[in-house]
N, C-alpha and C positions, 0 to 999 in steps of 0.2 A: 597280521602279516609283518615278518620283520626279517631287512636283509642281512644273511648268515656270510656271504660271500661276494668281494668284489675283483673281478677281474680286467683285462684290455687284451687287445690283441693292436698291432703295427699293422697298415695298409701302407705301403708303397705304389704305387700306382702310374704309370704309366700313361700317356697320352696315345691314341692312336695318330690323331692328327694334331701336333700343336698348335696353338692360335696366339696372334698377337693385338692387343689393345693397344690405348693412344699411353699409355707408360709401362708396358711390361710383353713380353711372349712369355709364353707357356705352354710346359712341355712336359712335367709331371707334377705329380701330390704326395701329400700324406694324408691320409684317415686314420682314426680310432675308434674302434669299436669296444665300447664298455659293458661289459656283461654283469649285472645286477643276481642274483641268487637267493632266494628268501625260504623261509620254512615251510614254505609249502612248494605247491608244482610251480607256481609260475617265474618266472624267469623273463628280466627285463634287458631290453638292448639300445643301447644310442650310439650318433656316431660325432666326431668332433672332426672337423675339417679347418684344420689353424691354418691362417693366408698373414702373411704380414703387414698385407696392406689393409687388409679385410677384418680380418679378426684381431691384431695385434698380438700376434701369439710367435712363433714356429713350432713347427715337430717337437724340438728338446723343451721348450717350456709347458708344453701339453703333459710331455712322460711325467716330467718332475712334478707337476703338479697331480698328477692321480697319483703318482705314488707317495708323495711324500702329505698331499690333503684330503684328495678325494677320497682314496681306499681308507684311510683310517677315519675319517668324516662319518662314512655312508653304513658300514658295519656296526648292524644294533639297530637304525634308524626303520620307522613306520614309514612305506613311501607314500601314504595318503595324509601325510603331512608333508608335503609337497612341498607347501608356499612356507613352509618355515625353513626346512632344509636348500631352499632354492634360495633363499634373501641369505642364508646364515655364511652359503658357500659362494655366495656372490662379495658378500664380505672377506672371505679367503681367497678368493679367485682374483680381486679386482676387476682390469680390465681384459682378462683371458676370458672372450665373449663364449668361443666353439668349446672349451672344455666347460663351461659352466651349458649350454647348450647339449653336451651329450649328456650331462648328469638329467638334465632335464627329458631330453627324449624318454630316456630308460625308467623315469617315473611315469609317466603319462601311459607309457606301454606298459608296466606292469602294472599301471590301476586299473588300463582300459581292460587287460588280461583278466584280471582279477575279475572286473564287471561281465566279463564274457561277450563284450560288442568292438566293431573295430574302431580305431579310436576315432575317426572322422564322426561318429559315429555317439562317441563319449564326448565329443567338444560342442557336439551340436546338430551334425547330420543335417546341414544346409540343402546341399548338394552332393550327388554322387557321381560326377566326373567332373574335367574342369578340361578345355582346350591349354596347349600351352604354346609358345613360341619355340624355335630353334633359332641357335645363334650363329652368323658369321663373323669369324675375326676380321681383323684388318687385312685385306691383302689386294691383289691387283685389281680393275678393276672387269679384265675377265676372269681372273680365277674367283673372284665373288659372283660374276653369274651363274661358273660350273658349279658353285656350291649349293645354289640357291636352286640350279634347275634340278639336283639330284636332291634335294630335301623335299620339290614337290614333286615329285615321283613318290618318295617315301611318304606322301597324303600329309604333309604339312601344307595348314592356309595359313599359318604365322611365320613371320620372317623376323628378329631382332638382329639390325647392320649393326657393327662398331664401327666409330670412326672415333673424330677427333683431334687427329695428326695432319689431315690436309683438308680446308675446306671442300677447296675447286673437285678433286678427287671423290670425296663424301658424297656431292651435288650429283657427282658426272655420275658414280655407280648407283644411290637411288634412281633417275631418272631412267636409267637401262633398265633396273631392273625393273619398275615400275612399266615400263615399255614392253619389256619380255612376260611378265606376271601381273598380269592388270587385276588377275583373282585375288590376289596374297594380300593380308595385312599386313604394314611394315610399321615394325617400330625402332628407333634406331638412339644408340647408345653413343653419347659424348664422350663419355669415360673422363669428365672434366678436361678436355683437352682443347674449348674452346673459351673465348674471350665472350661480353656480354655484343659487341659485334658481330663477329662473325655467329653466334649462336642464330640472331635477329634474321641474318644473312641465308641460314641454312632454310631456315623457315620459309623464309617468304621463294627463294628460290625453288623449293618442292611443292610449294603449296598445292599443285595438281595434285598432288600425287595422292595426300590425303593419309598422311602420316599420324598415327594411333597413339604412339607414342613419343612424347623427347624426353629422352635420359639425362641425367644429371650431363648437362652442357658444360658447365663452368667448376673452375675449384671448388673443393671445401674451403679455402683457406678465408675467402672472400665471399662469406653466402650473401648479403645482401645482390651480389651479382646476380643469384639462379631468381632472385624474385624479379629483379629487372626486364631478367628473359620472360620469366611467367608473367609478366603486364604487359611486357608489347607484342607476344607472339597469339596466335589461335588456335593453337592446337594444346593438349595439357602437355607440362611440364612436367616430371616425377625425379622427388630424390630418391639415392641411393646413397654413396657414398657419404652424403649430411647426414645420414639418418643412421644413426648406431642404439640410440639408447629412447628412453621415455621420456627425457628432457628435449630431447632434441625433436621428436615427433611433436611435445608443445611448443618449442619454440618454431619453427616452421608452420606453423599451423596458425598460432598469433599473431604472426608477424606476413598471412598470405602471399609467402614466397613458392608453392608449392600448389597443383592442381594433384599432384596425386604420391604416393610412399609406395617404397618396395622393402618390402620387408623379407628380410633374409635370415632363417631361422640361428645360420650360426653367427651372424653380424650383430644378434640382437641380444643372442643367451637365450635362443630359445621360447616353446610355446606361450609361456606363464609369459613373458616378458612380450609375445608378440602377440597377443590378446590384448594386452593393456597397450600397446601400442596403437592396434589397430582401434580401439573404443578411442582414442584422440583423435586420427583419421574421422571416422563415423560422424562424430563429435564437429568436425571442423568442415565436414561434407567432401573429402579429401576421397577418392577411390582407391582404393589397394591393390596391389599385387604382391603376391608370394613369388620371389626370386631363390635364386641359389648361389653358389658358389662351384669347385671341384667338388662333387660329393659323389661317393656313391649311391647306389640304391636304395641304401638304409636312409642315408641323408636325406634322398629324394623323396621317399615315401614319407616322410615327418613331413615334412612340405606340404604334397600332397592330401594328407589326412586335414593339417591344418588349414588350405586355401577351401577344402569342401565344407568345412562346419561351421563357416560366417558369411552373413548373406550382402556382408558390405567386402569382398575378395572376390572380384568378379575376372580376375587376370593372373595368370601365373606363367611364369619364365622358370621350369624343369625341367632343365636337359644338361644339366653339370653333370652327368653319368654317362650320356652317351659314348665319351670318347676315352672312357677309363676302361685299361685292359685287364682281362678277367676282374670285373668285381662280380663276387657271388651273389650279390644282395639284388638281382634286377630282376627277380620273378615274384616277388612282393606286391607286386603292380602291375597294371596293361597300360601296354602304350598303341594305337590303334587309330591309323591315321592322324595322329597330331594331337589325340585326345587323350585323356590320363585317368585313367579308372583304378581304384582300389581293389583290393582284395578282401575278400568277405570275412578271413582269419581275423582271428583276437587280434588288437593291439596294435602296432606298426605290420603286423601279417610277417613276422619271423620267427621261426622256433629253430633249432638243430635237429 
């Protein structure tokens, strides 16, 4: 099998509701969708979701690069040489994580095609659902109750808070809502917006509560701080925004700054790169979580496929789609009460 044609299409995308973290609001995206074409019937599809904080890309350096690397790259290429075309274009890509991430999708979906199983399926077939969280942004703190009491109507038992911007405030809406939703898991996101203090402060102030998660509490700039928080708190700790690459999953890992990694398919470059991530986690006794980003459906179900086929991803955070207007790609998946099921189709479960 060898691919005869590469294409993309532009997502624009729209926010239903925008959200604000402890450094940015957000109110729209962009996706790319890369359509793979090979000589035979199958047909491969990825999605790239560039964030400048997240992926170090924007929009215009995504385009430039599939047209001016990827398209002439991938035309002629075997995609079940995967791992040579995925190192050669990470070499041309550099640090453009989500464009080397959609090339990656669109391989894994036309092998898995090829193989005729879905790909959670082709990675390893762990598990066949996985619960996920839904996320509240930053905002008052009854407009975070209203959001929180209509996501458990809608059968979510996971809650992910942002905070980061105001302790006292952080404190005051966990503690409500923990009062209001004594059912809910919560796990609650830094967005590094706290000091190695106040982080200790949060902790111990909710400790009722019984918080599942703490998110990257503190800078990147300054990671010995997140380890500081992970030795004197009791609950796990998880990076995110530390954690971009393979290196950084060893040194976190050596360095026992970390009780747990969230691994974000387009933060990382993708499966190939978020396998061997996750075998360092495994490795260090580290727990995982599959995160996301802005993504569509397409986005979300890579996620998905990838958090069900290893039996060390016992957590996932996919709900970067919910609040995007018209994305076509959200029938690739169930979502059903809070819980995230596959689709039985080949591949990432997309055809035209």
């Amino acid at each position: 099998m060898r691919i005869t044609a590469v294409s993309y299409e532009r997502m624009d995308f729209k926010l239903s509701v925008p959200y604000t973290i402890a450094y940015e609001t957000i109110s729209s995206t962009t996706n790319f969708i890369l359509k793979l074409e090979t000589d035979g019937k199958y047909v491969g599809y990825g999605c790239a979701a560039p964030d400048r904080v997240v992926t170090g890309e924007n929009p215009e350096e995504v385009a430039h690069a599939i047209n001016t690397l990827i398209i002439p790259y991938l035309v002629g290429k075997d995609p079940f040489t995967y791992a040579l075309i995925l190192t050669e274009l990470k070499e041309l890509l550099g640090m453009r994580s989500s464009a080397l991430a959609m090339v990656d999708l669109a391989l894994y979906d036309l092998i898995s095609k090829k193989a005729e199983v879905p790909l959670y399926q082709f990675l390893g077939g762990f598990r066949n659902s996985i619960p996920t969280s839904i996320t509240v942004g930053i905002l008052t703190v009854d407009d975070t109750v209203k959001h929180a009491q209509e996501y458990v109507k809608q059968g979510f038992s996971i809650l992910k808070v942002k905070g980061g911007d105001n302790l006292q405030d952080d404190v005051e809406k966990m503690i409500k809502l923990h009062e209001k939703f004594p059912e809910v898991k919560w796990r609650f996101d830094g967005n590094q917006g706290y000091s190695v203090k106040e982080s200790i402060a949060f902790v111990r102030a909710t400790s009722h509560i019984g918080i599942e998660i703490f998110e990257q509490p503190t800078k990147i700039e300054a990671e010995e701080r997140l380890g500081l928080v992970t030795d004197q708190v009791d609950i796990p700790v998880m990076a995110d925004e530390s954690l971009k690459t393979l290196t950084d999953a060893f040194r976190l890992a050596q360095n026992e700054r970390v009780d747990m990694v969230n691994i974000k398919l387009q933060k990382v470059g993708g499966i190939m790169a978020g396998m061997h991530i996750n075998s360092v986690a495994k490795a260090a006794n580290l727990e995982a979580m599959v995160g996301c980003i802005d993504e569509c459906g397409l986005g979300i179900a890579a996620g998905l496929h990838f958090a069900l086929s290893r039996p060390n991803i016992q957590y996932a955070d996919l709900d970067g789609h919910l609040e995007l207007v018209a994305d076509p790609y959200t029938d690739i998946f169930r979502l059903e009460k809070g819980i995230l099921y596959p689709k039985e189709n080949y591949g990432l479960g997309y055809a035209e």
